[in-house]
C-alpha positions as CSV (number, residue, x, y, z in Angstrom):
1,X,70.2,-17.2,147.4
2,X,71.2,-19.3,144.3
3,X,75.0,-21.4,145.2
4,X,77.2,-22.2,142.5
5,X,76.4,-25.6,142.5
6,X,72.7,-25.1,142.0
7,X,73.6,-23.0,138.9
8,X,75.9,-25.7,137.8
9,X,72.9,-28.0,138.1
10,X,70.6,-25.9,136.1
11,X,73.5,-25.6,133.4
12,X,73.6,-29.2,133.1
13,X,70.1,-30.0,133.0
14,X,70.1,-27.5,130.3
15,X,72.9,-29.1,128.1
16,X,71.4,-32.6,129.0
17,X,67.5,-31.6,127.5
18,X,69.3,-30.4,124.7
19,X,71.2,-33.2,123.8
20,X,68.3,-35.2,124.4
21,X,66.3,-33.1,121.9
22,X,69.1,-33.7,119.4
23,X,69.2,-37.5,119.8
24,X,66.5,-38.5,117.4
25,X,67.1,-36.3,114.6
26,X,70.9,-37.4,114.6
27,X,69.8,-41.6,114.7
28,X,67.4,-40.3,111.6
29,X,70.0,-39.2,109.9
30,X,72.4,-41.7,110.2
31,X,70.4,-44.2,108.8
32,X,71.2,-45.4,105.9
33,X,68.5,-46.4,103.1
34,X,70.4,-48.1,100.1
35,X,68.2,-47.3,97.3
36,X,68.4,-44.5,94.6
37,X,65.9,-42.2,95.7
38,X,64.3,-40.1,93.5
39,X,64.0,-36.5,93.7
40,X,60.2,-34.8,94.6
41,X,59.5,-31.4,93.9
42,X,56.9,-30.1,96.1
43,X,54.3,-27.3,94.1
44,X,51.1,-26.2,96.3
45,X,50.4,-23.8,93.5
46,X,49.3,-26.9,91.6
47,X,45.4,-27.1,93.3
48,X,44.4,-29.9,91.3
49,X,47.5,-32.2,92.1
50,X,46.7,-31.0,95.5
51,X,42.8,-31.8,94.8
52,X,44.1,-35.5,93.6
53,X,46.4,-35.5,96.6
54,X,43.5,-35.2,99.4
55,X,41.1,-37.8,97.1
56,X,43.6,-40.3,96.9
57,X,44.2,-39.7,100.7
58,X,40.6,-40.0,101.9
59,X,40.1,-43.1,99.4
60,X,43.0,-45.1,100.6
61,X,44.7,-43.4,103.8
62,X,42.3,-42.4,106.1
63,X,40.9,-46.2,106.9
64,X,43.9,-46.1,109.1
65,X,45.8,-42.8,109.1
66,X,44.7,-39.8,110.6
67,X,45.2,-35.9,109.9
68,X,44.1,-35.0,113.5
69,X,45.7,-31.6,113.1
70,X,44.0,-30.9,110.1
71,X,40.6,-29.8,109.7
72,X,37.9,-30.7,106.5
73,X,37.1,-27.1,106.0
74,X,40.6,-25.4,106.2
75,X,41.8,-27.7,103.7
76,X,39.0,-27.9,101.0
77,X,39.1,-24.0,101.3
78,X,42.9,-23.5,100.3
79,X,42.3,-26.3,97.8
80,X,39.0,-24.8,95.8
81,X,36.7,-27.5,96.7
82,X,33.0,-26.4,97.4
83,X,32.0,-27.8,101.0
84,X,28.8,-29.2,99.6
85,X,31.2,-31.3,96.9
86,X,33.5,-32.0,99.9
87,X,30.9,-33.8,102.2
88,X,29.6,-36.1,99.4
89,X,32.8,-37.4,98.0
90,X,35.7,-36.4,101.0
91,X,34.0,-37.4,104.3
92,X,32.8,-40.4,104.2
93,X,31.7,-40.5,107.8
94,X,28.8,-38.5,109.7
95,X,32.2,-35.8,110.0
96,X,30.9,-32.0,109.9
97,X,33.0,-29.9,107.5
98,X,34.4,-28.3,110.5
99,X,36.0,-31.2,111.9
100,X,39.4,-32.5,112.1
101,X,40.1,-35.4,109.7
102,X,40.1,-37.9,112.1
103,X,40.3,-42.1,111.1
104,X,37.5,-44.1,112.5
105,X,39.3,-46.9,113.3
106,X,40.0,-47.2,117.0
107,X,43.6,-47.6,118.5
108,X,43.1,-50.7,119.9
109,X,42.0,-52.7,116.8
110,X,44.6,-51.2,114.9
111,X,47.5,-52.7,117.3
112,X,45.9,-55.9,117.5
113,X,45.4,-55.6,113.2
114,X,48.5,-54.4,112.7
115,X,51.2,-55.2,115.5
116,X,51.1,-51.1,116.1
117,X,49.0,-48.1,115.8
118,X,49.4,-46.5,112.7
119,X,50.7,-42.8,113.3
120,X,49.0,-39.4,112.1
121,X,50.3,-38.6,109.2
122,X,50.1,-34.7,109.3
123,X,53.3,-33.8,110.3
124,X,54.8,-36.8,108.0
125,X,56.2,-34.5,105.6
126,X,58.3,-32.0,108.4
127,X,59.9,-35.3,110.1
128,X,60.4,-37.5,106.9
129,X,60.7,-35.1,104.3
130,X,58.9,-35.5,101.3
131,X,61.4,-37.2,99.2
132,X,61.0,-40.0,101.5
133,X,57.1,-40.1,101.4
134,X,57.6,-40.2,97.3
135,X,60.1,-42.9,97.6
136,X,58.2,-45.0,100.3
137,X,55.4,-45.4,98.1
138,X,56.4,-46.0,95.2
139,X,58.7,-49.0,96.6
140,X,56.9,-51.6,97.9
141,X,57.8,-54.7,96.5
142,X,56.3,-58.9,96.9
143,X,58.2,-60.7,99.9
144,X,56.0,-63.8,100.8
145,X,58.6,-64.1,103.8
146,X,56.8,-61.3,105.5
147,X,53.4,-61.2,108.0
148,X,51.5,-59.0,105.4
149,X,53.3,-60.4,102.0
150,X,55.4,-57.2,101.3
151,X,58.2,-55.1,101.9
152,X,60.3,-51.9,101.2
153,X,63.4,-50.5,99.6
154,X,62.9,-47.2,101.8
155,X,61.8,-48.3,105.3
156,X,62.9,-52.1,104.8
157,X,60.5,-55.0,106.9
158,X,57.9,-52.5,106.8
159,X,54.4,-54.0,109.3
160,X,52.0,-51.8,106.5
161,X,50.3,-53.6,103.3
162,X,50.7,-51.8,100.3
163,X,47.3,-50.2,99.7
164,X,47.9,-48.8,96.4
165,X,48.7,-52.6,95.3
166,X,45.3,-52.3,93.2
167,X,46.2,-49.3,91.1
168,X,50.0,-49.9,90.8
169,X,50.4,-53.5,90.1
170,X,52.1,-56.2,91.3
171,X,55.9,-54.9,92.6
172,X,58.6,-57.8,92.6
173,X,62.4,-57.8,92.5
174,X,64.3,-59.2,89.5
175,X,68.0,-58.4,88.0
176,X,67.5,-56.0,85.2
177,X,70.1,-54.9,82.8
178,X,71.2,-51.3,83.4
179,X,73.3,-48.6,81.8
180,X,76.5,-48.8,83.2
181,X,77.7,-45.3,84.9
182,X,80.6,-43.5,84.7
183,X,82.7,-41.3,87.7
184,X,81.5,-38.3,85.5
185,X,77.5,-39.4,86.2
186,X,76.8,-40.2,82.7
187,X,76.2,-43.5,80.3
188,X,78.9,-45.1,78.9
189,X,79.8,-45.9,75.8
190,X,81.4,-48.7,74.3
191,X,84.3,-47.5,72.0
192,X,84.5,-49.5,69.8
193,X,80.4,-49.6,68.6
194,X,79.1,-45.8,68.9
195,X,76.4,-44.5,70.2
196,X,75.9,-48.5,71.8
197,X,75.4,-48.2,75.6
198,X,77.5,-50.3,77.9
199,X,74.8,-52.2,80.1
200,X,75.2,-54.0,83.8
201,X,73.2,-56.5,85.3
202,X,71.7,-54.9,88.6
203,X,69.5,-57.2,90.8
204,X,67.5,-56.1,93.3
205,X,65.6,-53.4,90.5
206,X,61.9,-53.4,91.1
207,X,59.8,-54.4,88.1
208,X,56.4,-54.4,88.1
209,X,54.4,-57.2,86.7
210,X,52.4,-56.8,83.5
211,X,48.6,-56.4,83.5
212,X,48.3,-56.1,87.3
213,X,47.6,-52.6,88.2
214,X,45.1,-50.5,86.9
215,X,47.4,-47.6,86.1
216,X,50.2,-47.2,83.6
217,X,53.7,-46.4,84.9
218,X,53.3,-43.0,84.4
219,X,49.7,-42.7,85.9
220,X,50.5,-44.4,88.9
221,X,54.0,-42.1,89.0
222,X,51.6,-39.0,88.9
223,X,49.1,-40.7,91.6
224,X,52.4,-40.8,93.8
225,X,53.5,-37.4,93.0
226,X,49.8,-36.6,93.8
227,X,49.5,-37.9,97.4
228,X,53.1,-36.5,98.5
229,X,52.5,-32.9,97.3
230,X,49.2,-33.0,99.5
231,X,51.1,-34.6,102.6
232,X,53.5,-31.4,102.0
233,X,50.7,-29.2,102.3
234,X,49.1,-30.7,105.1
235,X,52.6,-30.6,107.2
236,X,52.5,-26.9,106.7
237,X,49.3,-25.4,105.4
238,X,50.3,-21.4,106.1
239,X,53.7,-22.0,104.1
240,X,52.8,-20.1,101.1
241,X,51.6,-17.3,103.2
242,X,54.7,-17.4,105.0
243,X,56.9,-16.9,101.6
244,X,55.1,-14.4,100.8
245,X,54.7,-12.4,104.1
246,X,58.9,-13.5,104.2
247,X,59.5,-11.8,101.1
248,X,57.2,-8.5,102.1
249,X,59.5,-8.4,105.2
250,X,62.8,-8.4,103.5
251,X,61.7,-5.6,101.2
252,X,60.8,-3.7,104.4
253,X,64.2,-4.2,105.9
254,X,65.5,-3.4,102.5
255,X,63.9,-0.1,102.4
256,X,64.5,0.4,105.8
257,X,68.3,-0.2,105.8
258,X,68.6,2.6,103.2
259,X,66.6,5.0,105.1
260,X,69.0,4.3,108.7
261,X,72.1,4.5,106.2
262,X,71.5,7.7,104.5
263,X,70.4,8.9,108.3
264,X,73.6,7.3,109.5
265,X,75.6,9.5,106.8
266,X,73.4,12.5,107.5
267,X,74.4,12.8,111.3
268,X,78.3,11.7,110.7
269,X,78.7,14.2,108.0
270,X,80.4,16.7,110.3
271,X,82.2,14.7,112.3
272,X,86.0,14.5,111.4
């Protein structure tokens, strides 16, 4: 027989998991990163963004980050790519199609490397959001002050090089003359000159130096845009499927919520 001080137990280790479960999610989202992010719009409709996404991923990802709850074949599948194409440019390891996408660098070396194991990045998206993925890397900056010479606006003292140094350029901070913003979110104007923006010095910009990357702006921009969208997929391959299936089922209850109503009306209409 249960006593009420075994139920009050229960109840509290109940409320005590739960609050535990809470925990993280609340010190996420209290922290504060002081940069301008910029807004990413996810489109997995887009197969050769997500195409560019998974190359860029295997090329300059996978040396340390894994998608161990992804699989080769599932993922060249939903994005078009043959699986003959896929083991000559994608797995660059003695991988079968049907295996998960897996990093071949072992845990060990990768804490003694790096200070820390780098993490899976297939559920990146669902706990950072992809927002934060686009802003991440596109912020990394030159701080000779750190162990591996960078840093970054988003997740600042960051222990990861930037990889995409190469096709992006060399990132450094400088004060950079701005539009000044008004309370109303637009530019403003000087009265007196029209038309003439009304500029501010802002230091702290990132400004990236000329002739050191291998992309423009805007290529290494669509790179970016690239690699996030496919991290979005990968957090949640079925998601299209679920829209759809979602919007299927609310036309069902649609349909079906007319049918109990007018069967509602049908038994009620002697009642008075």
């Amino acid at each position: 027989m249960q006593t009420r001080t075994g139920q009050g137990d229960r109840a509290m280790r109940k409320l005590l998991m739960i609050m535990m479960l809470c925990v993280p999610s609340l010190v996420w989202s209290a922290t504060e990163i002081n940069w301008d992010m910029e807004a990413f719009d996810p489109n997995l409709k887009d197969k050769p963004s997500l195409q560019n996404g998974m190359r860029l991923y295997v090329n300059f990802c996978l040396g340390c980050h894994s998608l161990k709850f992804q699989r080769y074949e599932r993922t060249v599948d939903f994005l078009g790519i043959p699986h003959e194409v896929a083991l000559e440019n994608l797995v660059f390891s003695d991988q079968k199609i049907g295996d998960l996408i897996t990093t071949a660098m072992s845990p060990e070396g990768a804490k003694a490397w790096f200070g820390a194991t780098p993490p899976d990045l297939t559920q990146v998206a669902k706990t950072r959001g992809g927002e934060w993925i686009y802003n991440y890397l596109k912020t990394f900056y030159s701080d000779p002050a750190r162990p591996l010479g960078v840093n970054n606006k988003v997740f600042p003292n960051v222990g990861m090089p930037n990889v995409l140094a190469g096709l992006q350029g060399v990132q450094v901070e400088a004060c950079v003359q701005r539009p000044k913003i008004a309370e109303n979110g637009g530019e403003m104007r000087d009265p007196l000159i029209p038309g003439l923006a009304i500029t501010e010095e802002k230091c702290g910009e990132l400004v990236v130096e000329d002739g050191t990357g291998l992309y423009s702006a805007q290529e290494f921009d669509d790179a970016i845009y690239d690699l996030t969208n496919f991290l979005y997929y990968v957090a949640e391959p079925t998601r299209l499927e679920r829209h759809r299936t979602g919007v299927f089922v609310i036309l069902f209850l649609i349909i079906l919520g007319c049918f109990t109503y007018l069967l509602n009306r049908e038994y009620w209409k002697d009642v008075h």
